[in-house]
C-alpha positions as CSV (number, residue, x, y, z in Angstrom):
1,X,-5.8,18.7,-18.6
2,X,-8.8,17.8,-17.4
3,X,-11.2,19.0,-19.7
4,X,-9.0,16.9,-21.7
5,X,-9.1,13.4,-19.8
6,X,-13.2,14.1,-19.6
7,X,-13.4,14.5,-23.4
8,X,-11.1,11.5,-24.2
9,X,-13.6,8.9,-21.3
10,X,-16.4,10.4,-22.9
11,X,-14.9,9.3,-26.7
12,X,-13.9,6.0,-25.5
13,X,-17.4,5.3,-23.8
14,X,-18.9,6.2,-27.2
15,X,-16.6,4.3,-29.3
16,X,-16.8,1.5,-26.7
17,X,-20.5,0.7,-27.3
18,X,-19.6,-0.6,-30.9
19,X,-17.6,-3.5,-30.1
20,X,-17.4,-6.7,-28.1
21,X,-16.4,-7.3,-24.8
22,X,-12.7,-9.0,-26.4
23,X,-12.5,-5.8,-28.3
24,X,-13.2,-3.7,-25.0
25,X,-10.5,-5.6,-23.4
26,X,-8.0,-4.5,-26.1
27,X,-9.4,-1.0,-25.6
28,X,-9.3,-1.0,-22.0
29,X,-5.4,-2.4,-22.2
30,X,-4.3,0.5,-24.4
31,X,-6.2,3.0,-21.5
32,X,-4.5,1.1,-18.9
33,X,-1.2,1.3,-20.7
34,X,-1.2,5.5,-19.9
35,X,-0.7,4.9,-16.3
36,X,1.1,2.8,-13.7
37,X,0.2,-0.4,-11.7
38,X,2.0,-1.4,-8.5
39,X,1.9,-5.0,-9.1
40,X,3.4,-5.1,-5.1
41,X,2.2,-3.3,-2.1
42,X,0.8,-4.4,1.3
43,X,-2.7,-2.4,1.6
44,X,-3.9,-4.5,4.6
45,X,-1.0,-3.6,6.7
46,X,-1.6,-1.7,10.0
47,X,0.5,1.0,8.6
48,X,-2.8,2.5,6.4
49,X,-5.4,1.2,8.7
50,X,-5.9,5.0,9.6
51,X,-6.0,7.0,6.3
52,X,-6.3,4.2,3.5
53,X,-8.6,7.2,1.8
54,X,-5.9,9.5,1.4
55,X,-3.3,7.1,0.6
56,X,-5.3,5.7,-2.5
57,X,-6.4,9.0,-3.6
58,X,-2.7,10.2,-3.1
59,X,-1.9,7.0,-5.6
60,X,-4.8,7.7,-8.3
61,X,-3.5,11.3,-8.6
62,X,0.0,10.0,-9.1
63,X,-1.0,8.0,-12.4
64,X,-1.9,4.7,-10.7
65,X,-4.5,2.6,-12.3
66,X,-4.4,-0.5,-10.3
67,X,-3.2,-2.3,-7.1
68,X,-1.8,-5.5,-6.7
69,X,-2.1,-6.0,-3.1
70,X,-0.5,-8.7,-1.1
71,X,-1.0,-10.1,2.2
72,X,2.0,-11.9,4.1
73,X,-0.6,-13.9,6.6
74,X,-3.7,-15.6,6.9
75,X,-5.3,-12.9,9.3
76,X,-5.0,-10.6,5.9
77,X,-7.2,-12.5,3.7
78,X,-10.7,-11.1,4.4
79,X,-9.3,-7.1,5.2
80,X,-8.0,-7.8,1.6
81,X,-10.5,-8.5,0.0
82,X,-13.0,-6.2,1.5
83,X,-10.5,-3.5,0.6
84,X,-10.9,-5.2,-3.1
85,X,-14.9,-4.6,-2.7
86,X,-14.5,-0.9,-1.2
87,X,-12.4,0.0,-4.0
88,X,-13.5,-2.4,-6.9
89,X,-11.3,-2.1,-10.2
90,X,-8.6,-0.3,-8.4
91,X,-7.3,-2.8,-5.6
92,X,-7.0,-6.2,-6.9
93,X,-6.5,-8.7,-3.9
94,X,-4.1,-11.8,-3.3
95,X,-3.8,-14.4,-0.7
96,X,-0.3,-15.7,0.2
97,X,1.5,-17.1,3.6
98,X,4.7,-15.6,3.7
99,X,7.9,-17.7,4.3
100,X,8.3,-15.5,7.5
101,X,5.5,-15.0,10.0
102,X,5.4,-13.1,13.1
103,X,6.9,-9.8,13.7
104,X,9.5,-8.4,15.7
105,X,11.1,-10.4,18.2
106,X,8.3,-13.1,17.3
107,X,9.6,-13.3,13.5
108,X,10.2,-16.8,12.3
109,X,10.6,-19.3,9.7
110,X,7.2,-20.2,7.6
111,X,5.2,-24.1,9.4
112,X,3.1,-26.0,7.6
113,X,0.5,-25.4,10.1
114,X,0.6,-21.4,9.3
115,X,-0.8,-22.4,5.8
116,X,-3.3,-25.5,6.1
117,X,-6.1,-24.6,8.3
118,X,-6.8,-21.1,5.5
119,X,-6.4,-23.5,2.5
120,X,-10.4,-23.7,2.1
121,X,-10.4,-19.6,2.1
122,X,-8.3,-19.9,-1.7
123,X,-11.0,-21.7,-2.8
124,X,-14.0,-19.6,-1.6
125,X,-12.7,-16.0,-2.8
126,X,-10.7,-17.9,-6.1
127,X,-13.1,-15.5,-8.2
128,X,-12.1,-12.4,-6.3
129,X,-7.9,-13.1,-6.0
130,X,-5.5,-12.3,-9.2
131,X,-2.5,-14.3,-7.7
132,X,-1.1,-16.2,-4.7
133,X,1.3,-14.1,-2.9
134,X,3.2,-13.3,-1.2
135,X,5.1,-16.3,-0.8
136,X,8.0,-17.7,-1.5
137,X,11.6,-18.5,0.2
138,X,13.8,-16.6,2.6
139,X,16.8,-18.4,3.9
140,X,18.4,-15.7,5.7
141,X,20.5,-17.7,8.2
142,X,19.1,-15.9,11.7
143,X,15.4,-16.6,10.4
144,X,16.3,-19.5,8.7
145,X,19.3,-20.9,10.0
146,X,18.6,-25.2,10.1
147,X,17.7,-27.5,7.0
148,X,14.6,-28.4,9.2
149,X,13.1,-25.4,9.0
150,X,13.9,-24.5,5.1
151,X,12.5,-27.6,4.4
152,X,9.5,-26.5,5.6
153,X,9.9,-23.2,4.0
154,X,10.1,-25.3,0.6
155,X,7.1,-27.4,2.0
156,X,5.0,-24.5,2.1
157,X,6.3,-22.7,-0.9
158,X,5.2,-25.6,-3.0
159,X,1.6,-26.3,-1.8
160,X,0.9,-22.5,-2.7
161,X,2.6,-22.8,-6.3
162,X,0.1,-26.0,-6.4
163,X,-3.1,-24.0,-5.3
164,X,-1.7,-21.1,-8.1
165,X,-1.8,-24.1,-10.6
166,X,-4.8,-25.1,-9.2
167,X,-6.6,-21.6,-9.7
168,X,-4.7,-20.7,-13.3
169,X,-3.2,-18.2,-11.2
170,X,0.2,-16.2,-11.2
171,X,2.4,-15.9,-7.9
172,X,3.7,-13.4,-6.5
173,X,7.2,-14.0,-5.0
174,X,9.3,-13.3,-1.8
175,X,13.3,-14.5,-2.5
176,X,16.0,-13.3,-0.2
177,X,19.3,-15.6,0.5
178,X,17.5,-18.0,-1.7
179,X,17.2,-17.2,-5.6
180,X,18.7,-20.2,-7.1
181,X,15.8,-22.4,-4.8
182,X,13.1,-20.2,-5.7
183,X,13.1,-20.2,-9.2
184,X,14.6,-23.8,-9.4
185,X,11.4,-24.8,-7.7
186,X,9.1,-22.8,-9.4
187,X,10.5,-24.3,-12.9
188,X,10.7,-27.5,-11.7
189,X,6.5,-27.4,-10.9
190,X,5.9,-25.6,-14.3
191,X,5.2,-22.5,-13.2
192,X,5.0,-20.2,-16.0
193,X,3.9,-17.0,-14.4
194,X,5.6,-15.4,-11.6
195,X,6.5,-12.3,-10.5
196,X,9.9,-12.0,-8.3
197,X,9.1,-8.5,-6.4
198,X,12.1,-6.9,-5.3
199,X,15.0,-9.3,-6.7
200,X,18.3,-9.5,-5.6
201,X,20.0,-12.1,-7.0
202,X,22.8,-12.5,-9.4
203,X,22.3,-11.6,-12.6
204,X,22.9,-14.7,-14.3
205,X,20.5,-16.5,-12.0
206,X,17.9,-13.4,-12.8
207,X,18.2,-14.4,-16.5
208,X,17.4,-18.0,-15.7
209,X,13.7,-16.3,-14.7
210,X,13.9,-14.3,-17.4
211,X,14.0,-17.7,-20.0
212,X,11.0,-19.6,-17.6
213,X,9.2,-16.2,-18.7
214,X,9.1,-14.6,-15.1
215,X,8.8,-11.0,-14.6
216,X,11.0,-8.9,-11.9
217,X,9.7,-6.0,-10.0
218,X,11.1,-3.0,-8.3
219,X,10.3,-0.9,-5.3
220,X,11.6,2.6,-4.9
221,X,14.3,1.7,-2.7
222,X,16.3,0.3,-4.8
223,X,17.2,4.2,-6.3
224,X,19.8,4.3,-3.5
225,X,20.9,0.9,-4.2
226,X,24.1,1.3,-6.7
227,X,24.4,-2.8,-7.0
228,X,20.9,-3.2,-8.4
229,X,21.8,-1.4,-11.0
230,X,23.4,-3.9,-12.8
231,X,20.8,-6.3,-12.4
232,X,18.2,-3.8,-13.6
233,X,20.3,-3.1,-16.3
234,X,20.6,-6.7,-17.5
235,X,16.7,-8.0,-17.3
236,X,14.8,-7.0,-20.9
237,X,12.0,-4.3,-19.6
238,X,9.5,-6.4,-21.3
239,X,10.6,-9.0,-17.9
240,X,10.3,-5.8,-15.5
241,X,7.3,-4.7,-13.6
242,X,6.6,-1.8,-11.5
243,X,6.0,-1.7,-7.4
244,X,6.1,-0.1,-4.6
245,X,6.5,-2.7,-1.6
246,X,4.2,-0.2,0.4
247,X,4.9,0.8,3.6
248,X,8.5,-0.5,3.6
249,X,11.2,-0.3,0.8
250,X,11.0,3.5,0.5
251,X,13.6,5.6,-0.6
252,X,13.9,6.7,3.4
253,X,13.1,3.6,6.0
254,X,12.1,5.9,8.5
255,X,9.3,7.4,6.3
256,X,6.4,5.4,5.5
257,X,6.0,4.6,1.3
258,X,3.1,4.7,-0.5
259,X,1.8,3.5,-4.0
260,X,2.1,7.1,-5.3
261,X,6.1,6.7,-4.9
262,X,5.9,4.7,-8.1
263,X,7.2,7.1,-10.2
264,X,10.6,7.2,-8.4
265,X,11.6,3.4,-9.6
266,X,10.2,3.9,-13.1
267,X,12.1,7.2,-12.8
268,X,15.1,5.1,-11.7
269,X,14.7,2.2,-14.0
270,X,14.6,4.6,-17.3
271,X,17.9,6.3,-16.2
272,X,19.7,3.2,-15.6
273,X,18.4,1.7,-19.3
274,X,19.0,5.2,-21.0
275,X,15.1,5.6,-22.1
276,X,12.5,7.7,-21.7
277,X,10.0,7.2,-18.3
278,X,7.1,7.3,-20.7
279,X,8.5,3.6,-22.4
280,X,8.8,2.5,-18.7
281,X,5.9,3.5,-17.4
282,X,3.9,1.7,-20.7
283,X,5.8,-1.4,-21.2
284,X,5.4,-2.1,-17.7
285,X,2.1,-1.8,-17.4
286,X,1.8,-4.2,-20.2
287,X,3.8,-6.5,-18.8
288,X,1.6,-6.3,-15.1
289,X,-1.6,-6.8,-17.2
290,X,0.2,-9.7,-19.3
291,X,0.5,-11.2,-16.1
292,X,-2.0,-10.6,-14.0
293,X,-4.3,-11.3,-16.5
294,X,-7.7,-10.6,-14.1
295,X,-6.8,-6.8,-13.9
296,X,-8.0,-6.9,-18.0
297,X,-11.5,-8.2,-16.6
């Protein structure tokens, strides 16, 4: 296998030199198309601050060919993208404020002050970042439990669906307790490409996304989650993407999950659609490089 693999880079470097950089980008899709991208995971999270080395050779080994990492704070942004620079053309970086901030008994609903003072840092690193995220809308009533404070959620949602305007840049988006808002709003600013990372909505409300052209994404959790099924089931796999939701949303919560888990949902996915992983694992990808349209560069 891999005297293989070295005599197939070697061909496409040779071939390669012939054509134009479009060309190459065709080229490089098709490559690209052989493996998996986790178009969700949290690489700046405290969780891999101690073995990030192992964790991302653990991924590549797995089939992984690119990282869509999100932050879920401000004090993300930089570890982000100097992950993006230690790892260039395998960790792609985004900025995003999550609608909840803090953590443990400190978690709460999303301010308008959490986002505004690191607005300047979307326009200094707009070259590096392929999307705005995570963001997005969680009304879960104990987090987000007065019309003050979804309001603001909504507030803050919407200035980042601006900047992702702003950038030509897809979104990367957070929905619990709130799928009819979330992609109401993101249809009613014309957003046309967004990513809904581990959806649980209604069905019907999914295929609302699925006619604004959204894409839906899946972490392996949801292989011991019999009601996703249906919802799986119903979105076209050319509106499905691939992720991970690294560190959380493994198949065991006690167990930390990694990008080279990926294989369990498009493992998953194929047996609920009856298909081969193979078809999974390529129209995937070409759906994550469809929309995040930076990993082609």
């Amino acid at each position: 296998m891999k005297r293989t693999n070295g005599l197939i880079t070697r061909f496409i470097y040779n071939f390669t030199q012939k054509f134009t950089r479009g060309q190459n980008i065709v080229i490089y899709t098709y490559i690209m198309t052989r493996g998996f991208i986790d178009c969700h995971c949290h690489l700046s999270a405290n969780e891999f601050t101690q073995d990030i080395d192992n964790v991302l050779l653990r991924a590549k080994k797995a089939g992984v060919k690119a990282l869509v990492a999100v932050t879920e704070g401000a004090s993300e942004f930089e570890k982000v993208i100097q992950l993006s620079k230690t790892y260039p053309g395998f960790v792609f970086p985004c900025f995003g404020i999550h609608p909840l901030q803090g953590s443990g008994q400190d978690l709460h609903s999303v301010k308008v002050q959490d986002l505004e003072p690191f607005l300047p840092l979307f326009q200094k690193y707009r070259d590096y970042i392929v999307a705005v995220g995570e963001i997005g809308l969680d009304f879960t009533p104990w987090f987000a439990n007065t019309a003050q404070e979804r309001d603001e959620q909504i507030k803050v949602f919407m200035k980042q669906l601006e900047i992702s305007k702003e950038l030509d840049l897809p979104v990367n988006v957070h929905s619990r307790s709130a799928a009819n808002v979330t992609i109401a709003t993101m249809k009613e600013l014309g957003i046309s490409q967004a990513l809904l990372h581990n959806f649980a909505g209604k069905p019907s409300v999914a295929m609302e996304g699925v006619q604004a052209g959204f894409y839906f994404s899946f972490p392996p959790a949801v292989s011991k989650n019999e009601q996703r099924a249906k919802l799986i089931k119903q979105i076209p796999l050319e509106h499905i993407c691939l992720e991970t939701d690294s560190p959380a949303l493994g198949t065991d919560k006690h167990v930390r999950n990694e990008p080279g888990n990926i294989m369990i949902c498009c493992e998953y996915i194929a047996k609920v659609k009856g298909i081969s992983s193979d078809a999974v694992m390529e129209v995937t990808t070409q759906n994550a490089l469809r929309l995040f349209s930076k990993l082609k560069s």
